[in-house]
Structures are given as structure tokens and as C-alpha cells.
N, CA, C and O atoms as CSV, one atom per row, in Angstrom:
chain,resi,resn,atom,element,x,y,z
A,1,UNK,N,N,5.108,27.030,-20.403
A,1,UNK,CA,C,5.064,26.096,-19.296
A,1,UNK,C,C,3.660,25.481,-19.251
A,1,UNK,O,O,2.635,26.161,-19.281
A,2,UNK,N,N,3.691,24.048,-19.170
A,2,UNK,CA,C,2.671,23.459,-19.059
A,2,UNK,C,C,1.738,23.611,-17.623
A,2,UNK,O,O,2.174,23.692,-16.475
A,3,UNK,N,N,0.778,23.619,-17.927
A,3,UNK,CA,C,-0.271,23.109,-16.474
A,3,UNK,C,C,0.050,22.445,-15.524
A,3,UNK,O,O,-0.067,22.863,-14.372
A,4,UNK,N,N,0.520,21.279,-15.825
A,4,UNK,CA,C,1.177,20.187,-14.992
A,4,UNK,C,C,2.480,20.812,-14.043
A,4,UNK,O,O,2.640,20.731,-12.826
A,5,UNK,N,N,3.327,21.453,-15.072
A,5,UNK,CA,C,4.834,21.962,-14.723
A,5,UNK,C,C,4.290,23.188,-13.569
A,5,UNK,O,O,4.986,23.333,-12.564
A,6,UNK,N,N,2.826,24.208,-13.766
A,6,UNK,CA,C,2.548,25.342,-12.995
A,6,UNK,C,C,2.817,24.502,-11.831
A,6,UNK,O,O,3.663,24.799,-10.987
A,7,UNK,N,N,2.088,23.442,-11.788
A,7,UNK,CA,C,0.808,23.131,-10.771
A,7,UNK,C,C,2.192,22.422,-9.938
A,7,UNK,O,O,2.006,22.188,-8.744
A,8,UNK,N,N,3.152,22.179,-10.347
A,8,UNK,CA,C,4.095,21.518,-9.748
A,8,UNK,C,C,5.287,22.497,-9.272
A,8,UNK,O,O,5.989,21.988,-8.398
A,9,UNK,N,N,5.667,23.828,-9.677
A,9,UNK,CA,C,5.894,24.685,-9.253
A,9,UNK,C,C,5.464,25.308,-7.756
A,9,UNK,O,O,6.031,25.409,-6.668
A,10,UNK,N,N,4.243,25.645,-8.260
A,10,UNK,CA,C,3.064,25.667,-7.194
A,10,UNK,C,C,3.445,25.064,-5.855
A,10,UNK,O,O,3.532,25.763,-4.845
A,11,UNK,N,N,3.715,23.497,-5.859
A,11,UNK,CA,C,3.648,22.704,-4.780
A,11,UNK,C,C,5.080,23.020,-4.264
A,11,UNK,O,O,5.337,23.248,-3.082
A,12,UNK,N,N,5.728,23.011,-4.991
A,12,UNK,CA,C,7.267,23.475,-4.853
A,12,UNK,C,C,7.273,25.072,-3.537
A,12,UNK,O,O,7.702,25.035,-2.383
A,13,UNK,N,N,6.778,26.042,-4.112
A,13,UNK,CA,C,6.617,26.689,-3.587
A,13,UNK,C,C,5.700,26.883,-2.201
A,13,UNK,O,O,6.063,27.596,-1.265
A,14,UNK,N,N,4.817,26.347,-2.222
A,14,UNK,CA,C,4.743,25.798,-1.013
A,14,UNK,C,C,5.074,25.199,-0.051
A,14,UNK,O,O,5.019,25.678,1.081
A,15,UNK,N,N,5.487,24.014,-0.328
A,15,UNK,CA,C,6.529,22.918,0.512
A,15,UNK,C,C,7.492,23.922,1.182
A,15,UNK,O,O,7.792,23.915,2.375
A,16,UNK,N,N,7.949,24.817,0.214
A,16,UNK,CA,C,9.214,25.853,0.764
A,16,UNK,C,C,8.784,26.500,1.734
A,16,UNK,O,O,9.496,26.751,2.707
A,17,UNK,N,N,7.642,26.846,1.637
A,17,UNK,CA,C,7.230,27.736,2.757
A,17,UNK,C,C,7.516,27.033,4.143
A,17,UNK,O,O,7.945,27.586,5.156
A,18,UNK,N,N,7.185,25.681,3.978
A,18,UNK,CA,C,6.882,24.730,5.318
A,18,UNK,C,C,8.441,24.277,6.167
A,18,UNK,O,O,8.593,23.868,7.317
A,19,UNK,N,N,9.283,24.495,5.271
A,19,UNK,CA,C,10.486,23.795,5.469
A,19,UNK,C,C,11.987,25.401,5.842
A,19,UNK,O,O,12.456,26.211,5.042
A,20,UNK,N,N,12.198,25.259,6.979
A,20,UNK,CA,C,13.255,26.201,7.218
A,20,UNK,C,C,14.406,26.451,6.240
A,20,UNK,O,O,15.051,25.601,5.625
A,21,UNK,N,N,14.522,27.612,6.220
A,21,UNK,CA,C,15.648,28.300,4.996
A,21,UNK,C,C,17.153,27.176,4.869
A,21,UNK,O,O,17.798,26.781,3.898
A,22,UNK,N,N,17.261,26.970,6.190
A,22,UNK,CA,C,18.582,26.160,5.954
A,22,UNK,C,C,18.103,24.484,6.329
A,22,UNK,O,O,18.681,23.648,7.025
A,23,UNK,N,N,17.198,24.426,5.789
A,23,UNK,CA,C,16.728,22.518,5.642
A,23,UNK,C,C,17.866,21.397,5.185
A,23,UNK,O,O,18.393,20.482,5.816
A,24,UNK,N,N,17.987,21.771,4.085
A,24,UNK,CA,C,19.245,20.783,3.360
A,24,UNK,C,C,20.577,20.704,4.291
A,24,UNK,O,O,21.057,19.613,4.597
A,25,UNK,N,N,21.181,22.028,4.750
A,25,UNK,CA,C,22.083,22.254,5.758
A,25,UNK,C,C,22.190,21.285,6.770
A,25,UNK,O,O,23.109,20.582,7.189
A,26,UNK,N,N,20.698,21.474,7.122
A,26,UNK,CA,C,20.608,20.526,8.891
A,26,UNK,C,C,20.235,19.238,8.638
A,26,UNK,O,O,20.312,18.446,9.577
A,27,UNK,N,N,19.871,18.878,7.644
A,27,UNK,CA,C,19.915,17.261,6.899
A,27,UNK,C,C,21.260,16.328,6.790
A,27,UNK,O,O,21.498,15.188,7.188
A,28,UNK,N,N,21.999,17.256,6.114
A,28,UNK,CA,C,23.560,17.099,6.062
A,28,UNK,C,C,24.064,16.912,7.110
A,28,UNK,O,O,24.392,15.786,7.486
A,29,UNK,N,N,24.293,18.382,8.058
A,29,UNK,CA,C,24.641,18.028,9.556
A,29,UNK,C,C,24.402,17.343,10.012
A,29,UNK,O,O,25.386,16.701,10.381
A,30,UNK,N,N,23.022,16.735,10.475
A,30,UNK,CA,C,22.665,15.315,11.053
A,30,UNK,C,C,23.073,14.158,10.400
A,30,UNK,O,O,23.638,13.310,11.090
A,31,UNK,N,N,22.888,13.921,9.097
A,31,UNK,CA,C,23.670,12.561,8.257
A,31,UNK,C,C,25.273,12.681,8.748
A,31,UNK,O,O,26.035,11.848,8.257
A,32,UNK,N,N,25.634,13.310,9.348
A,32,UNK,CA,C,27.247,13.301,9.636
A,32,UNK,C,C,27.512,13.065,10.475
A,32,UNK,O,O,28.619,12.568,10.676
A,33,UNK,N,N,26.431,13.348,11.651
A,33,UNK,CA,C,26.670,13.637,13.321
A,33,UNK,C,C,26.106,12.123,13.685
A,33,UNK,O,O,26.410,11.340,14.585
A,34,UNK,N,N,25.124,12.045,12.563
A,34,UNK,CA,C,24.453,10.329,12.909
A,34,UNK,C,C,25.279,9.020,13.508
A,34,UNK,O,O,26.312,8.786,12.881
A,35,UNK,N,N,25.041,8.267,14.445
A,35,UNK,CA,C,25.766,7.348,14.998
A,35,UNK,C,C,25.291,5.819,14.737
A,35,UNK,O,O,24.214,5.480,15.228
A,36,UNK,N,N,26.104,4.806,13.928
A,36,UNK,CA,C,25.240,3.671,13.806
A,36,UNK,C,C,25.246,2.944,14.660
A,36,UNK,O,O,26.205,2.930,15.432
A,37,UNK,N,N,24.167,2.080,14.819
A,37,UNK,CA,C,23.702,1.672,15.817
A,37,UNK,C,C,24.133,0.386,16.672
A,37,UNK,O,O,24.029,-0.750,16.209
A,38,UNK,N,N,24.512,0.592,17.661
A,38,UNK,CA,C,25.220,-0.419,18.222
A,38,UNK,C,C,24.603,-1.895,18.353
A,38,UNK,O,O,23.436,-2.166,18.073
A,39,UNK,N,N,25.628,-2.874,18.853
A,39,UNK,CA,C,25.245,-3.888,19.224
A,39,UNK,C,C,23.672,-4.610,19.184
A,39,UNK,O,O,22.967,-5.239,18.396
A,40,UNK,N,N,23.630,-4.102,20.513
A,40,UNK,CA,C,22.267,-4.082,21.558
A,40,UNK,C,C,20.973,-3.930,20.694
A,40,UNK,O,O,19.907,-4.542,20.638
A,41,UNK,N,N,21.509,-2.867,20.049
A,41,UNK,CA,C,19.966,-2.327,18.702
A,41,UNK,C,C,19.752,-3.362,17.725
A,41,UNK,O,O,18.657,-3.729,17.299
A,42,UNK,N,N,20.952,-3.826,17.384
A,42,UNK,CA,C,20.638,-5.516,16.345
A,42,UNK,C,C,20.824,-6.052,17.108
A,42,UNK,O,O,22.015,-6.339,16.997
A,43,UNK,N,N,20.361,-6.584,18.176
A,43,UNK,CA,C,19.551,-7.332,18.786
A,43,UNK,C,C,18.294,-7.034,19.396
A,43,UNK,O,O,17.542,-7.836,19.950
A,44,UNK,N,N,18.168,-6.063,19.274
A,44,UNK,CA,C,16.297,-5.959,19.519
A,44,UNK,C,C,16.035,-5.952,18.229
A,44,UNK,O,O,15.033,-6.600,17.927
A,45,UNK,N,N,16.620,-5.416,17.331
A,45,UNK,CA,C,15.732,-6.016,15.698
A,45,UNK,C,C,15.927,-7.094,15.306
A,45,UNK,O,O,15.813,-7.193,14.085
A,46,UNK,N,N,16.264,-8.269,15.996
A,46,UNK,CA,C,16.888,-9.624,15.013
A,46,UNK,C,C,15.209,-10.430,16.259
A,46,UNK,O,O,14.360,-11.320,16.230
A,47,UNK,N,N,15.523,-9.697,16.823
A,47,UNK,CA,C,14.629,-10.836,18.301
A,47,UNK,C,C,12.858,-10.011,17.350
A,47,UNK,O,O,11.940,-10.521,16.706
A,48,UNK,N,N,13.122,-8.891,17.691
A,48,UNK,CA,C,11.563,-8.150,16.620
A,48,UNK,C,C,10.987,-8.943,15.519
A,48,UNK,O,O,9.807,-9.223,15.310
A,49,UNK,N,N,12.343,-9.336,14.671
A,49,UNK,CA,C,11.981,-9.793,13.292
A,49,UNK,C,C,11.464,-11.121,13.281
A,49,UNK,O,O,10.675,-11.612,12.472
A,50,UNK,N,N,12.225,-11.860,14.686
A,50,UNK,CA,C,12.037,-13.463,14.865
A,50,UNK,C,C,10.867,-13.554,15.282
A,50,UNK,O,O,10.297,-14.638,15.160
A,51,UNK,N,N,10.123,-12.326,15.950
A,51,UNK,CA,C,9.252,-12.905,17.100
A,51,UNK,C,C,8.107,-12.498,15.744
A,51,UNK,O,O,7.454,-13.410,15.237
A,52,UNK,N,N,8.007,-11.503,15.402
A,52,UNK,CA,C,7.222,-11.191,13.843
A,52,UNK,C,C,6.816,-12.926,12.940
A,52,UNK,O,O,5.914,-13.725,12.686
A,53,UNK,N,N,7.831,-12.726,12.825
A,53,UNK,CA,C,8.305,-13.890,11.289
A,53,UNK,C,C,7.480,-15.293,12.168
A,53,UNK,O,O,6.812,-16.043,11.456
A,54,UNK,N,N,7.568,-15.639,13.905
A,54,UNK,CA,C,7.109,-16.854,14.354
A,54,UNK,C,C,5.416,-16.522,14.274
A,54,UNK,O,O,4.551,-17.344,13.972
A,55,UNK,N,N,5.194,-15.013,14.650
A,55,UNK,CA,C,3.348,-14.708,15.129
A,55,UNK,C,C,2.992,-14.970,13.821
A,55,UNK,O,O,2.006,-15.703,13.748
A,56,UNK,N,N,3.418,-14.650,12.849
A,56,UNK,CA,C,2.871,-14.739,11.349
A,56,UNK,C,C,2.414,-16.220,11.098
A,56,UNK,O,O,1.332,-16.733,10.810
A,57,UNK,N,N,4.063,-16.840,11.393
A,57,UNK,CA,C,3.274,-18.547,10.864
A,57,UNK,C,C,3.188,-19.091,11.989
A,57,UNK,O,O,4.031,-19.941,12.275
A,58,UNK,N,N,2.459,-18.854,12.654
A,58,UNK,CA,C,1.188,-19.645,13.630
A,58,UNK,C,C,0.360,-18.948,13.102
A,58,UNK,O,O,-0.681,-19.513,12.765
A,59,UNK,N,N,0.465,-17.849,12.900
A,59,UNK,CA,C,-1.393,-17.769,12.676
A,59,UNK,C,C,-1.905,-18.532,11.031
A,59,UNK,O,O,-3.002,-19.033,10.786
A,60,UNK,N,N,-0.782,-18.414,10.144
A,60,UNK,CA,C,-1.172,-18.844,9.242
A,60,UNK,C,C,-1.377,-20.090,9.467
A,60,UNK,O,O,-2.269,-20.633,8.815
A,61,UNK,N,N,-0.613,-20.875,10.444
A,61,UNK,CA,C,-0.783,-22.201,10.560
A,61,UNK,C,C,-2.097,-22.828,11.083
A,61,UNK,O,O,-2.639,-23.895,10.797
A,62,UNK,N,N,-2.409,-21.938,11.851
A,62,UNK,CA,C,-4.048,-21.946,12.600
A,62,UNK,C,C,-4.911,-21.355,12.001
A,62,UNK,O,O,-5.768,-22.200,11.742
A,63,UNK,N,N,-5.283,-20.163,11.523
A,63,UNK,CA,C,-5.848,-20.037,10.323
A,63,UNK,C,C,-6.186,-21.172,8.922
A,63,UNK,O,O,-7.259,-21.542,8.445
A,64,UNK,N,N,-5.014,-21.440,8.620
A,64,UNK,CA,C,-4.953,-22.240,7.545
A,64,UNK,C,C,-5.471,-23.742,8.000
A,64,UNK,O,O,-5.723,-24.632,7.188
A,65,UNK,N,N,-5.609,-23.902,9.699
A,65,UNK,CA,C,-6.174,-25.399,9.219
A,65,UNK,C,C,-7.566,-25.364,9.874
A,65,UNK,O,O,-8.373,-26.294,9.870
A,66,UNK,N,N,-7.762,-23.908,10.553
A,66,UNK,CA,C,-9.183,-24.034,10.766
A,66,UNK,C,C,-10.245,-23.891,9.337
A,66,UNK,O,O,-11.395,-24.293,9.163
A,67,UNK,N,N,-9.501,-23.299,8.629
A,67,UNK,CA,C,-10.258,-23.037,7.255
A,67,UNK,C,C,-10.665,-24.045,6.435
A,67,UNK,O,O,-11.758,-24.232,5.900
A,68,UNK,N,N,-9.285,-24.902,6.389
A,68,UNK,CA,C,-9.029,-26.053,5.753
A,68,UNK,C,C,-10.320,-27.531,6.569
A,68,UNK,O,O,-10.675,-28.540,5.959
A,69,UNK,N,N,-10.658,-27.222,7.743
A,69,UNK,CA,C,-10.965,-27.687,8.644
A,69,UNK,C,C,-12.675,-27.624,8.371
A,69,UNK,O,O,-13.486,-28.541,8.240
A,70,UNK,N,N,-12.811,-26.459,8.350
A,70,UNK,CA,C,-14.609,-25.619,7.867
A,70,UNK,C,C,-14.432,-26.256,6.889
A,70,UNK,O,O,-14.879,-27.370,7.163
A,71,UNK,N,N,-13.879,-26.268,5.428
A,71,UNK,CA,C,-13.957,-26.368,4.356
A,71,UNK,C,C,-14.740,-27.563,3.958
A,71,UNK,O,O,-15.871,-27.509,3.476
A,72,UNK,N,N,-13.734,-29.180,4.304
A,72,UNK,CA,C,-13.644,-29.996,4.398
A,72,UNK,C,C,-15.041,-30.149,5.481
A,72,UNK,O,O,-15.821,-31.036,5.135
A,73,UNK,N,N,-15.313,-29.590,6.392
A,73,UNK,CA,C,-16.791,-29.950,6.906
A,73,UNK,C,C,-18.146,-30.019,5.856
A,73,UNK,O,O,-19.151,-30.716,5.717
A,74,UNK,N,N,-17.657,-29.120,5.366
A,74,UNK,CA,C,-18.760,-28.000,3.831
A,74,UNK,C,C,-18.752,-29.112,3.103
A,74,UNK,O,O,-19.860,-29.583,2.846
A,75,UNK,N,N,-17.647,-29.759,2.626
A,75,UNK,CA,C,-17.445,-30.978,1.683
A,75,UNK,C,C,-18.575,-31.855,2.125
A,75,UNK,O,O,-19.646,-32.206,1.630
A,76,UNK,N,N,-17.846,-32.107,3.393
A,76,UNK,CA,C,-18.489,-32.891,3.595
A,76,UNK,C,C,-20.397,-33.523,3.593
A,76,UNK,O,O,-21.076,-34.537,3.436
A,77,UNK,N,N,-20.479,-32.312,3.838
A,77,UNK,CA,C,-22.063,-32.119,4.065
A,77,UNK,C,C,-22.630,-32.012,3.069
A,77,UNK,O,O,-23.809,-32.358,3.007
A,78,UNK,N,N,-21.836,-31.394,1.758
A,78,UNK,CA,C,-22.683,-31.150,0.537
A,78,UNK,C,C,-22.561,-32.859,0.296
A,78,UNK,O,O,-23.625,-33.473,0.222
A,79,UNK,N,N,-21.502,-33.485,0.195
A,79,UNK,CA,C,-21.018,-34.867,-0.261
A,79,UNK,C,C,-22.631,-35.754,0.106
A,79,UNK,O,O,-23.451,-36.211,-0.690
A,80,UNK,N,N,-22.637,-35.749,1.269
A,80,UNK,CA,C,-23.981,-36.358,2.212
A,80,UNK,C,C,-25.263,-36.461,1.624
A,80,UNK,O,O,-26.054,-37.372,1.378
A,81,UNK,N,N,-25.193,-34.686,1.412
A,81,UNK,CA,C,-26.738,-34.427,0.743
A,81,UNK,C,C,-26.671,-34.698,-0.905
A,81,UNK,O,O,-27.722,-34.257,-1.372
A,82,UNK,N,N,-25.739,-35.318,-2.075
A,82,UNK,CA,C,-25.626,-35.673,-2.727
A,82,UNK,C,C,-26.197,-37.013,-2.718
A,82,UNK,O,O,-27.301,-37.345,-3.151
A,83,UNK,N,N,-25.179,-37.847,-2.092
A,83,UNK,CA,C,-25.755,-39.335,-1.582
A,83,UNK,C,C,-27.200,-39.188,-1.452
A,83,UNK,O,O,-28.025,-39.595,-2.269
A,84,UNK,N,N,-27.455,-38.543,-0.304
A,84,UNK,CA,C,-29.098,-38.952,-0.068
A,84,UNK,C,C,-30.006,-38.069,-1.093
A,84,UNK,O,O,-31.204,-38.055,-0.812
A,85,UNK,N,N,-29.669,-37.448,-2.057
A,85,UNK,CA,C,-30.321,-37.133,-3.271
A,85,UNK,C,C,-30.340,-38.038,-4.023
A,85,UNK,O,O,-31.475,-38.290,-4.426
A,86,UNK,N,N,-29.280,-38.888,-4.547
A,86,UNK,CA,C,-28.916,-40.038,-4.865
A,86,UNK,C,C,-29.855,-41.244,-5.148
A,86,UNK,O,O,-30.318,-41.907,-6.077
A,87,UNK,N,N,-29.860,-41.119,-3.611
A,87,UNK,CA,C,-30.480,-42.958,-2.925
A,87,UNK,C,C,-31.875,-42.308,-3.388
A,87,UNK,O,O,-32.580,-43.168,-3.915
A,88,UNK,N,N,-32.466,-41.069,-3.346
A,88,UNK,CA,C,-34.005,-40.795,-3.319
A,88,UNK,C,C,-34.370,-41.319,-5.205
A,88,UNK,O,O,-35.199,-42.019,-5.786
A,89,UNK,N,N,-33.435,-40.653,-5.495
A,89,UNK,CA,C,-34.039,-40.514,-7.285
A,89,UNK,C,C,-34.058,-42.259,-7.601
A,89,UNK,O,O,-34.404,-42.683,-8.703
């Protein structure tokens, strides 16, 4: 057995320690007993996702044109001090 394979044993055996004798059991039981989710619940995730998906692009939208906004100032100013390097030489 390799090093790798101990060392992964190892973790194995540990984890076990952490996890009750009948784990898999009560995993099962609950995946069975589980109830999907009504109505009401897809609609607080459809309204979540909308209200997500709108905060995102505004900010990108405001973000993106204050940047765009600086940028184009920067242009501008280097543009300026070109010219009047320009006119000097």
C-alpha cells in the first residue's frame, strides 16, 4: 500500500469516527421522508434570482459607465497635454 492510499485510509478512519454508526441509514431515511417544495418556495426563488440577476446589472451598468466615464476623462487629459507638447516643440 502506497503512502498516498495510508494517508487516505487514515482520513477514512477518521471521518468515521465523526459520523454516527448508522449515518448512511439516516441519509436514506431523510431522502425518502424529504418533501418537495411547494409552490410558494418557487416563488421566493424566482423573485431571489430576479432581484439578484437586476442588482448585478445595475451595478455593472453604473460601474461600467463610471469607469468608462474616468477613463475617457484620463484620455482626455493625456490627449491635451499631447497637444500642448505639440504646439511647444
Amino acid at each position: 500500500m502506497s503512502a498516498e492510499q495510508q494517508r487516505w485510509e487514515q482520513l477514512r478512519a477518521q471521518a468515521q469516527g465523526y459520523l454516527p454508526a448508522d449515518f448512511a441509514r439516516q441519509v436514506v431515511r431523510r431522502a425518502q421522508h424529504h418533501h418537495r417544495p411547494n409552490r410558494h418556495e418557487y416563488v421566493v426563488i424566482a423573485i431571489t434570482v430576479g432581484f439578484c440577476l437586476v442588482t448585478v446589472a445595475v451595478a455593472n451598468w453604473y460601474l461600467g459607465n463610471h469607469i468608462q466615464d474616468r477613463n475617457l476623462t484620463l484620455w482626455s487629459v493625456a490627449a491635451a497635454q499631447i497637444r500642448a507638447l505639440r504646439t511647444s516643440i
